[in-house]
N, C-alpha and C positions, 0 to 999 in steps of 0.2 A: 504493500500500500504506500509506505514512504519510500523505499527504494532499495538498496543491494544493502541486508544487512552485516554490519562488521560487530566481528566480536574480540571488546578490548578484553583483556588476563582478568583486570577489577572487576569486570562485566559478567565474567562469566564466575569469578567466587564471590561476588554479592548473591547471585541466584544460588547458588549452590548451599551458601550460607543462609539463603530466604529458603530454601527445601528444605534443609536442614532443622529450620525452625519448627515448620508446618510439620514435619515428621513428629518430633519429638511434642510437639502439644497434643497430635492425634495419638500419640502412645501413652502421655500423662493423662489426658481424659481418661482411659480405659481403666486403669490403673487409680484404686480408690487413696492408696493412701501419699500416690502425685496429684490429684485432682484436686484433695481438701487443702491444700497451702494456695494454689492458686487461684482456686475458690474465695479465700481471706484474702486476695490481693483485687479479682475483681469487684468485692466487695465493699472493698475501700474506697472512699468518696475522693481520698488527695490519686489511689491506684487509676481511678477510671478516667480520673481526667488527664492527668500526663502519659495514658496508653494511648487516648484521643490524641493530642498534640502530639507526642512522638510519633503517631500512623501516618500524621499530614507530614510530617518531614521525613519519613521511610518512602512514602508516596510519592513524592518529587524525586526522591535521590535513587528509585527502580525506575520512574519513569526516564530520568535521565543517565539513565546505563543502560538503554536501549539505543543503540548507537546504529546510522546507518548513512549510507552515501546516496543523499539528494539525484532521485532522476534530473537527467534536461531534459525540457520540455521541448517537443518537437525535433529530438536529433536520431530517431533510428536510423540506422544507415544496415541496409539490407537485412532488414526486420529486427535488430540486436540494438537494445538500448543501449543507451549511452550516460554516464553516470558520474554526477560534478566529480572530484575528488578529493573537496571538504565533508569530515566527517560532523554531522549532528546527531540529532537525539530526538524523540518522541515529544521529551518536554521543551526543546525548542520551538518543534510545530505547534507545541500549544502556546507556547509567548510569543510567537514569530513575529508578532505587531511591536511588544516591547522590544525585543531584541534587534530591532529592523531601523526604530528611530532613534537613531545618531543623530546627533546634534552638532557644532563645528567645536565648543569645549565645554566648561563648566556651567549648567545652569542650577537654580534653587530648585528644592520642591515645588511643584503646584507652579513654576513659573510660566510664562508666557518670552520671557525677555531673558538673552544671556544674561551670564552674572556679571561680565568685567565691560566696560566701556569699550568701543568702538570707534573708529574714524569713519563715518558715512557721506559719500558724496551726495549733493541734493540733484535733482532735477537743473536747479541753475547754474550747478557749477561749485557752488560752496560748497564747504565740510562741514561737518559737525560730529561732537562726541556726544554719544546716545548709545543705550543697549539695545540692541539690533533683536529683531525679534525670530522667534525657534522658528527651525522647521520643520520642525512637529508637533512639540510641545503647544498648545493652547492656540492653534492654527485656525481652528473653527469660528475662533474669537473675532470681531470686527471693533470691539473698543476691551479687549482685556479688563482695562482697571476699572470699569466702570461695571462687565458682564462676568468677570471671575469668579466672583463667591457664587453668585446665583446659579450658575453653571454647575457650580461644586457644590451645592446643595444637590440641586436636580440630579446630577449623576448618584450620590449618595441616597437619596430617596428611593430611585431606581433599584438600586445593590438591595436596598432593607426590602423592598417587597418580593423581590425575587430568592432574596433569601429566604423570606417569612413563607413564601408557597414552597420553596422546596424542602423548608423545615418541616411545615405541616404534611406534607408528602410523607417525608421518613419517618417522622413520630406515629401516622395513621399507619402506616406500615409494619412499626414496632411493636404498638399495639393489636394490631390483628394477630401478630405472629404467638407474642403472648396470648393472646386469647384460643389460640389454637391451642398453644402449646400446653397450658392449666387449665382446659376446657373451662373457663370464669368468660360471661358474658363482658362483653367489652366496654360497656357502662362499668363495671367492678373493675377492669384493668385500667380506665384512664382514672378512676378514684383512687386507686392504691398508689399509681404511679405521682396523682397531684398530692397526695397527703404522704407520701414516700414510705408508705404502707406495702416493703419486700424487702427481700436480701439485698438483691441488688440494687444498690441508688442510681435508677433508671432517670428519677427528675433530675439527679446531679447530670446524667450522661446526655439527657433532651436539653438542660440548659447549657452545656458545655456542647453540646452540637451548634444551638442556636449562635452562641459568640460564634464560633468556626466558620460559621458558613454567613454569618455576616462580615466577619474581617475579609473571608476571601472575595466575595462577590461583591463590596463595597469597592474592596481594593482593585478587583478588576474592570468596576464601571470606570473609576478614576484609574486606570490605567491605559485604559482607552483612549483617553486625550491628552493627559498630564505623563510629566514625568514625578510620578508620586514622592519618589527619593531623590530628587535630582539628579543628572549625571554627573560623570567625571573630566578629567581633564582632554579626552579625549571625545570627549562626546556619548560615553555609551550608559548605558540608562544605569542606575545605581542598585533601583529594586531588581534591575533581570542577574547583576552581577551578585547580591544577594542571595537571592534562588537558586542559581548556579553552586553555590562555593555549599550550599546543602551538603551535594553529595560528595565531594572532599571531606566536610567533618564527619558526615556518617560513615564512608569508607574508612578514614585513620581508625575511628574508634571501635567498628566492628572487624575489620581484616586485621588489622594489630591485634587483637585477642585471638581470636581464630588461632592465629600464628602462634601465640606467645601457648597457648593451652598445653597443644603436646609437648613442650617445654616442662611447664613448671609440675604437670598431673605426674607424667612418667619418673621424673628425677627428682619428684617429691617422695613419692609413696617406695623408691627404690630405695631412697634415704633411710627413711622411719623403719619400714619392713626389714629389709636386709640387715641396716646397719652394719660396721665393722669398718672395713675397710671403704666398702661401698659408699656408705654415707663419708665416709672422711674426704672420698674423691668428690663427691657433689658437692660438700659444706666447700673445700678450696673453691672450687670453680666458680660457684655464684657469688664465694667471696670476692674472690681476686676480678669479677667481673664489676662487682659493685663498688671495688676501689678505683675503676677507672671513671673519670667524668662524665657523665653519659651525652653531654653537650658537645663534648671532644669526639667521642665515637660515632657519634652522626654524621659530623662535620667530616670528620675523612673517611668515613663512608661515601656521603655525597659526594666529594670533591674527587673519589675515584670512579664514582659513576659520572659524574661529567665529562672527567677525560676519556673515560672508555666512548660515552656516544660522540664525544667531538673527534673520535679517530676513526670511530663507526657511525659515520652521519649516513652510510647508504643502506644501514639495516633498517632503517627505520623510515618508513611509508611516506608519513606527516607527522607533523609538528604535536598532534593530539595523541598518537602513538607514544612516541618520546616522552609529555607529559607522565601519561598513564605509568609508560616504564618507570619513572621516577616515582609514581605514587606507590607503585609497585616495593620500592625498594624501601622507599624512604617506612612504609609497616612494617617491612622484614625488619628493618635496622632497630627500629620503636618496639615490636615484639623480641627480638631478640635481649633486649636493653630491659625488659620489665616485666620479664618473666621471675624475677629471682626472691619478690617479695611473696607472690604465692606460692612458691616452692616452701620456704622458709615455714609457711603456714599449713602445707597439705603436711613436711613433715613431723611438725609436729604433730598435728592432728593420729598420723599414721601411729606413731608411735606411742601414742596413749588409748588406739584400737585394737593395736596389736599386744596389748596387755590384756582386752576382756573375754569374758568367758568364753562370748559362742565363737570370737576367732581361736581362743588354745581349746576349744573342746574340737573345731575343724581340725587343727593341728595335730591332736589325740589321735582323730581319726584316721588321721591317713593322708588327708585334702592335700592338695598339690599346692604351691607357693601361686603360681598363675590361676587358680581358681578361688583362693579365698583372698585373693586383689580383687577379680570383678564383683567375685557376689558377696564379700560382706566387708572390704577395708572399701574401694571406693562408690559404693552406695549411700555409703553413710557418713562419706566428706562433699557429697556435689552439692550441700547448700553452703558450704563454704566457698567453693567454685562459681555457683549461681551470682552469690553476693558478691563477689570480686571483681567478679565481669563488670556487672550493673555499676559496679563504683568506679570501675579504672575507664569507663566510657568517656565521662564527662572530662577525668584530667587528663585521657589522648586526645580529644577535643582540643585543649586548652593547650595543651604540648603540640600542636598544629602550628594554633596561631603563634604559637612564641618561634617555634623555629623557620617559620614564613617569615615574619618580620625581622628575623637576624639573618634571613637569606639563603638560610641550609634546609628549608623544606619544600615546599612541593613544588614544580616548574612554574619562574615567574609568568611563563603563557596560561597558568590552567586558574580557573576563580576558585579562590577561596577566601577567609574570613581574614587568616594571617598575611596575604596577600593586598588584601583591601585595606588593611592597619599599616601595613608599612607604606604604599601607595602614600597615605593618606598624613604619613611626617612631615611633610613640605608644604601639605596643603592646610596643616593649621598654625604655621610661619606666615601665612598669607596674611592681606589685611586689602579689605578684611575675612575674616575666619571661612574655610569653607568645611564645613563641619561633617556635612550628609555624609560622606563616604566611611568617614570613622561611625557616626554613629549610626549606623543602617547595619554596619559588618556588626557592633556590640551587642546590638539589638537582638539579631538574630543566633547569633553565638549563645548569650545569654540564655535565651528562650529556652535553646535546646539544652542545654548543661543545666540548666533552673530543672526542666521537668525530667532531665533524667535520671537528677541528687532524686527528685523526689518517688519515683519509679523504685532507684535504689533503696531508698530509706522502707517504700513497702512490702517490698521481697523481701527486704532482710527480715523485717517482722515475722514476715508469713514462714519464713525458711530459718529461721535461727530456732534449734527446739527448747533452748533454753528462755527465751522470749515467748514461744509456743507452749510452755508447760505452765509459766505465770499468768 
């Protein structure tokens, strides 16, 4: 439908990593006593609304790892299309309107008019200095300063009704479903749900849809004519580079763990279990790893992955390729680098499992050393694993933007948050201040790291049995 699809390495272990998920939820449903901790976490009113907010940012960062090369239009040549050879994404075609208006550099939000003065020749010959107006932004306009707000009202107006019919949609939809589902007449299902009369805080989830889908559909009536976050120095719109730099922070924080797992799971539990010598060779290793700077080992990591692709510039297709390699590497480096504090954890854990009854009564038995690891040491550390994940998300996030902005992280071509903060050092030197591009990248950084402590904070609840026993 969009064209010859390509599949980048990121592209293909984000899905792998999204099967992975789906698998293992259709196996904890089955499974009564995986179902009851997760059961407590959708039940939790802070649980439902940052699974909400983090599905809108999982939803962008798969729709944009659907990568493919744009047909041209009108060029088969002896029935065989013909196909640009810039790589896009699914979620380009659906902003293609933001992504498409450039401007010539900086303008504000909501402007109609660049931000920096002009030398404009008149009709008679004279000059003048005036802010020359977009073209695109607020285009529609025939007196801006006088039709602006009105304008942005009316479009805002628009976004709330459209939102409020597609709310109403979902919630009637929600409700039939329940009502199937408890056979309860659906008069009793929309009373339970207005007086929050169930397990699950279904009102929390209808009014935490309603926000959702008014920010989004507000955001995209005014995105329709405005540039909502101003662009940047170059002209390109600031909310599309926003959006974009999504799936950069979601990629670091979930393929860096992915990565870093079989790390710290195997050379944890080899530790605690075996012990002897065993453990003495793990304990140095993620010692002596942990005594190296881990700012340092990134850096010349990177800096020999850039010489490698500048000696090997013909391995690599496009410029978006390249990128990706570096995103590629730059998890390997951050998984490699941060496996050592959950090691340190599984072997404890290991070691004070490997003292209780049912594993020395397996022992008694006969049990093989690789059979009483799967079925009873690590069963009964993956809520420790679970909660580790959830927590080290936010600070690979956070560990992005820092090493973007000192320049050792992801290709200065690909959008991300840390990219957009370092961008953005020169442009609050300016005078005066042009602020949007820092805070638009904070904003959304934030948002995701805010609801996914909070995410953290519920699992751990649901999954700590000592927390579970209180």
């Amino acid at each position: 439908m969009f064209g010859k699809p390509v599949f980048l390495i990121t592209d293909l272990l984000i899905f792998a990593l999204v099967f992975v998920i789906i698998a293992f939820f259709i196996y904890a449903m089955r499974k009564p006593h995986l179902r009851a901790p997760w059961r407590q976490v959708v039940r939790s009113k802070a649980g439902v609304i940052s699974i909400m907010v983090l599905l809108v940012y999982i939803s962008i960062a798969i729709l944009d790892s659907m990568h493919f090369h744009p047909k041209i239009e009108n060029s088969s040549v002896e029935g065989e299309e013909q196909y640009n050879g810039e790589i896009q994404s699914v979620f380009d075609q659906i902003v293609a309107e933001i992504r498409n208006s450039t401007e010539k550099t900086y303008s504000a939000p909501f402007a109609a008019y660049l931000f920096a003065k002009e030398t404009v020749q008149l009709e008679d010959g004279s000059k003048l200095r005036e802010h020359p107006r977009l073209k695109w932004g607020g285009v529609h306009l025939d007196n801006p300063e006088n039709e602006k707000s009105a304008d942005i009202l009316s479009l805002a107006v628009t976004g709330i009704v459209k939102a409020f019919i597609a709310w109403l949609v979902l919630v009637a939809l929600l409700c039939l479903m329940l009502s199937l589902r408890t056979k309860n007449s659906l008069s009793t299902v929309v009373k339970n749900i207005v007086h929050g009369e169930s397990d699950i805080p279904w009102r929390t989830i209808a009014t935490t849809l309603a926000i959702l889908l008014l920010v989004l559909l507000v955001g995209a009536e005014w995105a329709t004519k405005y540039h909502v976050l101003g662009t940047d120095k170059v002209g390109e719109d600031v909310l599309y580079q926003a959006l974009k730099s999504i799936r950069t922070g979601v990629v670091i924080g979930t393929l860096t763990t992915l990565l870093m797992l079989p790390f710290a799971i195997t050379l944890g539990i080899m530790a605690g279990y075996f012990r002897g010598w065993i453990d003495d060779v793990i304990q140095y290793l993620y010692t002596t790893l942990n005594s190296i700077p881990g700012v340092l080992l990134i850096a010349a990591a990177v800096l020999m992955l850039n010489v490698y692709m500048g000696k090997h510039a013909e391995e690599f297709a496009s410029l978006t390729q390249r990128a990706d390699l570096r995103l590629l590497f730059l998890c390997l480096i951050l998984g490699l680098t941060s496996w050592t504090g959950l090691c340190r954890l599984l072997r404890a854990e290991t070691l004070k499992l490997r003292e209780v009854d049912f594993v020395q009564a397996a022992s008694a038995f006969g049990v093989g050393s690789t059979q009483t690891i799967f079925r009873h040491i690590l069963p009964n550390m993956m809520h420790i694993v679970l909660i580790t994940i959830v927590l080290d998300f936010s600070g690979l996030v956070l560990a992005e933007a820092v090493l973007s902005y000192i320049n050792i992280g992801v290709d200065p071509t690909m959008n991300s948050w840390g990219n957009m903060i370092n961008s953005a050092r020169l442009e609050m030197a300016r005078e005066p201040v042009v602020w949007w591009s820092l805070a638009a990248s904070l904003f959304f950084m934030f948002t995701l790291v805010l609801f996914a402590n909070l995410f953290a904070d519920v699992v751990r609840d649901a999954l700590d049995p000592r927390i579970a026993k209180q």
